[in-house]
LOVEX-361598 format. One record per atom (N, C-alpha, C): residue number from 1; x, y, z; atom name; residue in one letter. Coordinates in Angstrom, 2 decimals. Atoms other than C-alpha are relative to their C-alpha. Example, Ala and Ser with C-alpha at 12.3 -4.5 7.8 and 13.67 -1.06 7.14 Angstrom:
<pts>
PT     i         x         y         z   at   aa
PT     1      0.89     -1.19      0.00    N    a
PT     1     12.30     -4.50      7.80   CA    a
PT     1      0.90      1.20      0.00    C    a
PT     2     -0.82     -1.19     -0.06    N    s
PT     2     13.67     -1.06      7.14   CA    s
PT     2     -0.77      1.09      0.73    C    s
</pts>
This chain:
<pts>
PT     i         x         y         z   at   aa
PT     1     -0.40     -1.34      0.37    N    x
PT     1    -81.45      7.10    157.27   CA    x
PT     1     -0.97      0.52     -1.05    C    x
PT     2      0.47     -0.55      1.21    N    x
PT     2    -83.71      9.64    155.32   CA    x
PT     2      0.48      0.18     -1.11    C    x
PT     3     -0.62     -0.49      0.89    N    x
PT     3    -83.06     10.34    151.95   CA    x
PT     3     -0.02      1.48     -0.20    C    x
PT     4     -0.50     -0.96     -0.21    N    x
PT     4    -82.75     13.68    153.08   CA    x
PT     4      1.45      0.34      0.36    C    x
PT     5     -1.46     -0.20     -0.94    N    x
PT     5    -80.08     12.89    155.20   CA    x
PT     5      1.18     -0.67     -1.12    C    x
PT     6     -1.19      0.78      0.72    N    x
PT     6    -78.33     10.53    152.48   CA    x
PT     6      0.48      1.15     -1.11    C    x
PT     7     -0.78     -1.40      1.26    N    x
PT     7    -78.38     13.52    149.77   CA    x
PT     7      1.06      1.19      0.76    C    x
PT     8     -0.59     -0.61     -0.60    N    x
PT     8    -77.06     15.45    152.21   CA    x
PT     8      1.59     -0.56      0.59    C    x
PT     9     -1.52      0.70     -0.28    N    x
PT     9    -73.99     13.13    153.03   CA    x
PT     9      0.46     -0.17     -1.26    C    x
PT    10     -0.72     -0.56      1.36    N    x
PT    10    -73.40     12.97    148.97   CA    x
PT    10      0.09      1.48     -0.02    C    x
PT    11     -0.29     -1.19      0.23    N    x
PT    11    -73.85     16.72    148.80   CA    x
PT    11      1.89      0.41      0.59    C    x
PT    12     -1.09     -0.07     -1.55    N    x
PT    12    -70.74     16.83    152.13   CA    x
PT    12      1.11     -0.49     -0.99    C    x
PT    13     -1.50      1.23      0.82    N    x
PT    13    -68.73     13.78    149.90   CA    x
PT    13      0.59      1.12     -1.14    C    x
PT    14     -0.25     -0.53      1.24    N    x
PT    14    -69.00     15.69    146.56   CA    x
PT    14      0.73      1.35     -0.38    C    x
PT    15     -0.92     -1.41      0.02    N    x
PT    15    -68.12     19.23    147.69   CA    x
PT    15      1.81     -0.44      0.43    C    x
PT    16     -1.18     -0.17      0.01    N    x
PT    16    -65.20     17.81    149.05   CA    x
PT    16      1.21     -1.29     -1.08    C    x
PT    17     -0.74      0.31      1.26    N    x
PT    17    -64.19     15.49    145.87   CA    x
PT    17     -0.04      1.17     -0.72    C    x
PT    18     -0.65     -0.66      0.97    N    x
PT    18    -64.70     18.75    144.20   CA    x
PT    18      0.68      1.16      0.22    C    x
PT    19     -0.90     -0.46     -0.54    N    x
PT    19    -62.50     20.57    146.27   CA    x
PT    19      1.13     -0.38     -0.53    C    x
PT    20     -1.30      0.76      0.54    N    x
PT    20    -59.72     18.44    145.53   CA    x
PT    20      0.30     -0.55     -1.51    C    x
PT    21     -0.17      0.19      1.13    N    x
PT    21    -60.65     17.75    142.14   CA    x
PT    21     -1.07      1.04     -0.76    C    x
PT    22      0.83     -0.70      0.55    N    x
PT    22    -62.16     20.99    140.69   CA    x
PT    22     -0.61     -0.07     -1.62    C    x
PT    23     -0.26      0.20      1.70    N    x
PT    23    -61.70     20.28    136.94   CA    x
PT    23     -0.77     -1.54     -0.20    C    x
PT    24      0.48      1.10      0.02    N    x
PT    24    -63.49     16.85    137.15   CA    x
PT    24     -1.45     -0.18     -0.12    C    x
PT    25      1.14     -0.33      0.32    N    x
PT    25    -66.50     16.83    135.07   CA    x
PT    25     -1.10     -0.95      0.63    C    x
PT    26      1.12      0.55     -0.60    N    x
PT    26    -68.15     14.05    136.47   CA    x
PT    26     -0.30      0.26      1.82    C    x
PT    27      0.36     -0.71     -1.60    N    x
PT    27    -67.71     15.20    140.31   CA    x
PT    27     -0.84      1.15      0.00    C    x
PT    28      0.78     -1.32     -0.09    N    x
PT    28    -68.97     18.51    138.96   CA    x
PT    28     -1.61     -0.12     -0.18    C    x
PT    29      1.33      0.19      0.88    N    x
PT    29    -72.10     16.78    137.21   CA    x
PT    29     -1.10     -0.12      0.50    C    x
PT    30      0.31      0.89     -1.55    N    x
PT    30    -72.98     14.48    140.07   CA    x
PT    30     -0.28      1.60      1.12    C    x
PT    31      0.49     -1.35     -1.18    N    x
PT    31    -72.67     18.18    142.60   CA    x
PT    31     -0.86      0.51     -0.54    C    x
PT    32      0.86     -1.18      0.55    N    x
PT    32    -74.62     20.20    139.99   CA    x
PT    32     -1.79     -0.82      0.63    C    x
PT    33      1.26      0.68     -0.52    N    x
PT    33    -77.50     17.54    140.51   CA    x
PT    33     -0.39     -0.40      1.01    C    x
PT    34      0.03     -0.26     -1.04    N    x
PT    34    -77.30     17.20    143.90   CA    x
PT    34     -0.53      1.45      0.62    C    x
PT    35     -0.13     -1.02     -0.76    N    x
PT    35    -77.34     20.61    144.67   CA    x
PT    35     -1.82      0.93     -0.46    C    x
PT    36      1.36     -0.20      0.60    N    x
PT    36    -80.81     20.91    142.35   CA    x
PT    36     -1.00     -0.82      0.94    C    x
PT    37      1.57      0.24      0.19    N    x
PT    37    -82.73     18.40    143.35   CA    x
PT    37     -0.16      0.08      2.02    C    x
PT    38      0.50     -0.27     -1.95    N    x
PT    38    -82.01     19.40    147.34   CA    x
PT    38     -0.40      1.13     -0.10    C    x
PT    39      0.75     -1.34     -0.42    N    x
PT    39    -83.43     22.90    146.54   CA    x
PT    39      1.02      1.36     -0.17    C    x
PT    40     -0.93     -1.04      0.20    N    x
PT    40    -79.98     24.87    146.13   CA    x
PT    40      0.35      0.35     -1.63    C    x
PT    41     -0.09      0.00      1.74    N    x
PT    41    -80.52     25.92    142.73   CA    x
PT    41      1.18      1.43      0.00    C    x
PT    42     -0.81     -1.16     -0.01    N    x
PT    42    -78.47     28.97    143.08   CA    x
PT    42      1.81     -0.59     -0.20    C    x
PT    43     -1.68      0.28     -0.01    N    x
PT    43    -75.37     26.73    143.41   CA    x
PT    43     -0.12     -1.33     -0.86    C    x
PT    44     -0.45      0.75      0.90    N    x
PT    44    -76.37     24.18    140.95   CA    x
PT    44      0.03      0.61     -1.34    C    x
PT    45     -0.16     -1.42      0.85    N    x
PT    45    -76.91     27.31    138.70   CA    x
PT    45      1.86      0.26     -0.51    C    x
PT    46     -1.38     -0.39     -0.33    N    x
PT    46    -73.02     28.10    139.64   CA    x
PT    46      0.54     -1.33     -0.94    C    x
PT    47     -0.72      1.37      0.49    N    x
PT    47    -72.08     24.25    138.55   CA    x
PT    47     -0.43     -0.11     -0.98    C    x
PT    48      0.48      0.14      1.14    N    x
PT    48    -74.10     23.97    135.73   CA    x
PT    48      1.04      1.30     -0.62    C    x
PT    49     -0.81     -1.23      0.74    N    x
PT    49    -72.20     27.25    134.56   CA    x
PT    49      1.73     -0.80     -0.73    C    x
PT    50     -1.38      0.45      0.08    N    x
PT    50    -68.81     25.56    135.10   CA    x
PT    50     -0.28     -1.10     -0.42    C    x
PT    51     -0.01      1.01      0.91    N    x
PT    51    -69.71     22.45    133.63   CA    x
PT    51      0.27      1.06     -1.51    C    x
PT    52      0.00     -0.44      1.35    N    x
PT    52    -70.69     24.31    130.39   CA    x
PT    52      1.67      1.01     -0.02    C    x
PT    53     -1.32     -0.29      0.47    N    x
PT    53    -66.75     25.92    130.74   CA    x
PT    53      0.82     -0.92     -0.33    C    x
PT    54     -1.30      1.49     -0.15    N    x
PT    54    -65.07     22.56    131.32   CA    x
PT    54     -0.66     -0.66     -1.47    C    x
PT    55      0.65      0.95      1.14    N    x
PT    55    -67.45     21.20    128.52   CA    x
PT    55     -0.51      0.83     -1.27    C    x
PT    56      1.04     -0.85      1.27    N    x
PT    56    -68.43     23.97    125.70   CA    x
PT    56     -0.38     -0.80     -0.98    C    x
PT    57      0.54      0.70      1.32    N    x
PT    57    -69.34     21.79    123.12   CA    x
PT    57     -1.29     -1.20      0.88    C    x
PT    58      1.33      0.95     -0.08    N    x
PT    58    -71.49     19.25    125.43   CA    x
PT    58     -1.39      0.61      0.45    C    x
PT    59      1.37     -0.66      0.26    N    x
PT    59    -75.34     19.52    124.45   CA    x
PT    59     -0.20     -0.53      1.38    C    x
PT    60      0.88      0.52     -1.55    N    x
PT    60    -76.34     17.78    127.98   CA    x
PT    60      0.81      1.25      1.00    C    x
PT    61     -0.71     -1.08     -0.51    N    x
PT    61    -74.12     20.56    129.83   CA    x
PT    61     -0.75      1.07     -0.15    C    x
PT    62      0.63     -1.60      0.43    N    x
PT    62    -75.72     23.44    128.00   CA    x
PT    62     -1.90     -0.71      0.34    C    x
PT    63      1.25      0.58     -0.49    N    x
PT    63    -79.34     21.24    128.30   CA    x
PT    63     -0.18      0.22      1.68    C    x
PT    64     -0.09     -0.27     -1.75    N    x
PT    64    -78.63     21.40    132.56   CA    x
PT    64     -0.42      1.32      0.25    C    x
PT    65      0.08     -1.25     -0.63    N    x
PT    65    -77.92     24.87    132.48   CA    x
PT    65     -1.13      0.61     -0.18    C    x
PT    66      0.88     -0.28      0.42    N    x
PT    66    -80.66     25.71    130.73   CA    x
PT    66     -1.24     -0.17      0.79    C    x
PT    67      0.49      0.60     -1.81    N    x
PT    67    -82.73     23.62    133.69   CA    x
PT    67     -0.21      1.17      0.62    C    x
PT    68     -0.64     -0.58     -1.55    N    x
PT    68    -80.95     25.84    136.36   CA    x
PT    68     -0.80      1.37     -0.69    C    x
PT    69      0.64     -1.15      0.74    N    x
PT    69    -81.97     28.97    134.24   CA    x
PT    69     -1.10      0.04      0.20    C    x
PT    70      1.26      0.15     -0.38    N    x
PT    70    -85.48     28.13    134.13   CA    x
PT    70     -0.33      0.27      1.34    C    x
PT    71      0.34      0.05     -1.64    N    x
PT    71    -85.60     27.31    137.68   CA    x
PT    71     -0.08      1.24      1.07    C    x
PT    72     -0.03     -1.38     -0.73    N    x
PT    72    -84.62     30.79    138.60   CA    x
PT    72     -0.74      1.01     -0.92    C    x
PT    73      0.92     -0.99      0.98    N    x
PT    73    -87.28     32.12    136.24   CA    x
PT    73      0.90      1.11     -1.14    C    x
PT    74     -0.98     -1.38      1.03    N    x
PT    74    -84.53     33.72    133.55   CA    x
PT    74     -0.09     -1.01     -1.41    C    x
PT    75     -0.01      0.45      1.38    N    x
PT    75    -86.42     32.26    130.39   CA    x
PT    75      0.32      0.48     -1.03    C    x
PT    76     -0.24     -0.46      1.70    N    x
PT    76    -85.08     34.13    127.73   CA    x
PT    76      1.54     -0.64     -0.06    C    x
PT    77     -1.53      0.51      0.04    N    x
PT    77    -81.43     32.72    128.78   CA    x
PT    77     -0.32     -1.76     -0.10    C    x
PT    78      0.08      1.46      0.14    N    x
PT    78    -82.95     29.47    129.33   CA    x
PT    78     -0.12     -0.91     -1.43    C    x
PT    79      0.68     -0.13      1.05    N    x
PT    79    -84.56     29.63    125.94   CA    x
PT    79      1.60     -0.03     -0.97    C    x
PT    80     -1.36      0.34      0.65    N    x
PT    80    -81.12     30.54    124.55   CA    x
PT    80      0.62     -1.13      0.31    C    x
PT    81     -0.74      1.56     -0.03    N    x
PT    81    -79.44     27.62    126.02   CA    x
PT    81     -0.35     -1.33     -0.69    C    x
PT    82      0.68      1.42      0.71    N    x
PT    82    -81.65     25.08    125.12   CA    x
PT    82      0.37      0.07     -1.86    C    x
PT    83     -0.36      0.54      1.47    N    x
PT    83    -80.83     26.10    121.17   CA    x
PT    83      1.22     -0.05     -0.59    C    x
PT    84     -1.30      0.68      0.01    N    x
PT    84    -77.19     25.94    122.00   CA    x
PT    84     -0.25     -1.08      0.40    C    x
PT    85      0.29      2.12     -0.85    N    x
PT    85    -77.82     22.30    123.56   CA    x
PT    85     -0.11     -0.03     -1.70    C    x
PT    86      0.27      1.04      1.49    N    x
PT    86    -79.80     21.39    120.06   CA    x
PT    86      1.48      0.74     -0.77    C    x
PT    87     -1.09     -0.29      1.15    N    x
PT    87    -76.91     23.25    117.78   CA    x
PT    87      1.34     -0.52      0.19    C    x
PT    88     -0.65      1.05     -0.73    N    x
PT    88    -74.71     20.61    120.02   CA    x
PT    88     -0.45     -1.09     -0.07    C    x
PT    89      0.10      1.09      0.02    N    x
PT    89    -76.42     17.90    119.23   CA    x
PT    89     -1.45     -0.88      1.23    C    x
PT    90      0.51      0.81     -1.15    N    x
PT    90    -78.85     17.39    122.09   CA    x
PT    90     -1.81     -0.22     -1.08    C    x
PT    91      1.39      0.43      0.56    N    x
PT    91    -82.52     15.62    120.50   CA    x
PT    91     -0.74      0.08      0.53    C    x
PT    92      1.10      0.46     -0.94    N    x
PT    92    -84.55     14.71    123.20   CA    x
PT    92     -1.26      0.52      0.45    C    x
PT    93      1.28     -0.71     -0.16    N    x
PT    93    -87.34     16.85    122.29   CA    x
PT    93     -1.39     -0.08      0.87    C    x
PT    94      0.96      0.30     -0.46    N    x
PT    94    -89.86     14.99    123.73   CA    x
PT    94      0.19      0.39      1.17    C    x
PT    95     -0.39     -0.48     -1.13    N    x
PT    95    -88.44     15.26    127.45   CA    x
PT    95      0.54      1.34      0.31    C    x
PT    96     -0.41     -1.33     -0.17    N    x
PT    96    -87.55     18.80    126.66   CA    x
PT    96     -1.55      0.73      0.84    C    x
PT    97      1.01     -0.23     -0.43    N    x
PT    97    -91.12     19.42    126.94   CA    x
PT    97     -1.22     -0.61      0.82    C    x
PT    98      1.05      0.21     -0.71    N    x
PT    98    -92.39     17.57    129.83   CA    x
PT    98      1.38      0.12      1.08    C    x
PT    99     -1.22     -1.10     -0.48    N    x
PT    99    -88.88     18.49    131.46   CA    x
PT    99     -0.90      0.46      1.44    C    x
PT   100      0.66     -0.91     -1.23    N    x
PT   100    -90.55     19.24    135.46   CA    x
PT   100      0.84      1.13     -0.38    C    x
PT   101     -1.02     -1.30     -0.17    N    x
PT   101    -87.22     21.52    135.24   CA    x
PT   101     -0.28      1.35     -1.09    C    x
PT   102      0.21     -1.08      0.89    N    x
PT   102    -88.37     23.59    132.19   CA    x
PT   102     -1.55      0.03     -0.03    C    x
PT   103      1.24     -0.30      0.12    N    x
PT   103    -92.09     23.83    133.22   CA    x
PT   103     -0.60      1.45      0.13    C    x
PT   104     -0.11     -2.02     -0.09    N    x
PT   104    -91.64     27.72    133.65   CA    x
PT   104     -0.01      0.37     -1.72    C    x
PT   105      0.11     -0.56      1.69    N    x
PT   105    -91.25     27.57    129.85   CA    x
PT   105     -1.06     -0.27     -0.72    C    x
PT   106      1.05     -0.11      0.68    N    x
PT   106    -94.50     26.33    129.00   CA    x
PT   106     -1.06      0.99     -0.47    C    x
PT   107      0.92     -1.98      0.58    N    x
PT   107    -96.38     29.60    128.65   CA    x
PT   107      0.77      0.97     -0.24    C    x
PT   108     -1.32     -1.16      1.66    N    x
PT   108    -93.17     31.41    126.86   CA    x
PT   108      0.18      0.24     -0.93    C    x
PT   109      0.11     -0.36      1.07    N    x
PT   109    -93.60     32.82    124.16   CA    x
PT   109      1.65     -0.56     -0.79    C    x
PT   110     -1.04      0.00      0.69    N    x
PT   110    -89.69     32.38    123.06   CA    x
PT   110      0.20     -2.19     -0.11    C    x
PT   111      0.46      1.73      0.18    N    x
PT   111    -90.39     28.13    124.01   CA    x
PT   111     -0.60      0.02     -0.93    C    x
PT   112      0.56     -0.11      1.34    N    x
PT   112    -93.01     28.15    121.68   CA    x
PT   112      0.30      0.38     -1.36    C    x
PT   113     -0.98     -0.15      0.74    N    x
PT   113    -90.94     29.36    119.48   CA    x
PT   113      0.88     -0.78     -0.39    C    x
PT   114     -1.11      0.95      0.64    N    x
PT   114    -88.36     27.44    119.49   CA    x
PT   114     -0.52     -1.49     -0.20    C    x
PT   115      0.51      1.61      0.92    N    x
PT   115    -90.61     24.01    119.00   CA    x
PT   115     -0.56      0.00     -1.17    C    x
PT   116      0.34     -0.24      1.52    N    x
PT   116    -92.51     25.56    115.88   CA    x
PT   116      1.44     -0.04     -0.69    C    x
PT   117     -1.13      0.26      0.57    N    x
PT   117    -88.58     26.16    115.19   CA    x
PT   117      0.34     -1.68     -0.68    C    x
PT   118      0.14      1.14      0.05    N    x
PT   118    -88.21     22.81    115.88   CA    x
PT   118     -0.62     -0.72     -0.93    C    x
PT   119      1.13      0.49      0.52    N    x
PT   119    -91.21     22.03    113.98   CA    x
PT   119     -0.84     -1.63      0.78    C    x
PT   120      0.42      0.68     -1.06    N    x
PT   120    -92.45     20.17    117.11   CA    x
PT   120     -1.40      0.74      0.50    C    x
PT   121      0.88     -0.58     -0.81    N    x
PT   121    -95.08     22.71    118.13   CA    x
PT   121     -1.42      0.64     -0.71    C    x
</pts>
């Protein structure tokens, strides 16, 4: 079996654990990343959203969405997220900025920004 075909039989499993269990952050976590790294960013966009409702305070939640943001080229929201993530706790500076998912933010003026913030940049 490809691992086309296997993401695609988790994608099948997951929508329908989170059918039945909508409120279930790790079914949601598990779909959001699924649904990214097969190319449906529009609906891991959607999950990443609803994570960050089920979870407002977690920095890896608001770090995702921030991802999904990027991905659909909307860096000034992405940009915001990422300094809710850090004002949550999230560190991981280093992987912020080699991040494939936030490589739309390397020539952003408001990125750059926020690592001199940082005092990373």
């Amino acid at each position: 079996m490809s691992i086309r075909r296997d993401l695609d039989f988790e994608m099948s499993f997951f929508e329908s654990l989170h059918r039945r269990m909508p409120k279930d952050v790790r079914v949601a976590s598990v779909l959001a990343h699924i649904y990214t790294e097969t190319g449906h960013i529009d609906s891991g966009l959607k999950m990443d959203r609803k994570l960050v409702r089920l979870n407002p305070k977690d920095p890896t939640a608001h770090y995702n969405l921030a991802c999904s943001l990027c991905l659909k080229g909307r860096n000034a929201e992405a940009v915001a997220v990422l300094r809710t993530a850090i004002s949550f706790g999230y560190k991981d500076f280093d992987w912020m900025q080699h991040d494939p998912d936030l490589s739309g933010l390397h020539e952003y003026a408001g990125f750059h920004q926020l690592l001199i913030d940082l005092k990373i940049g």
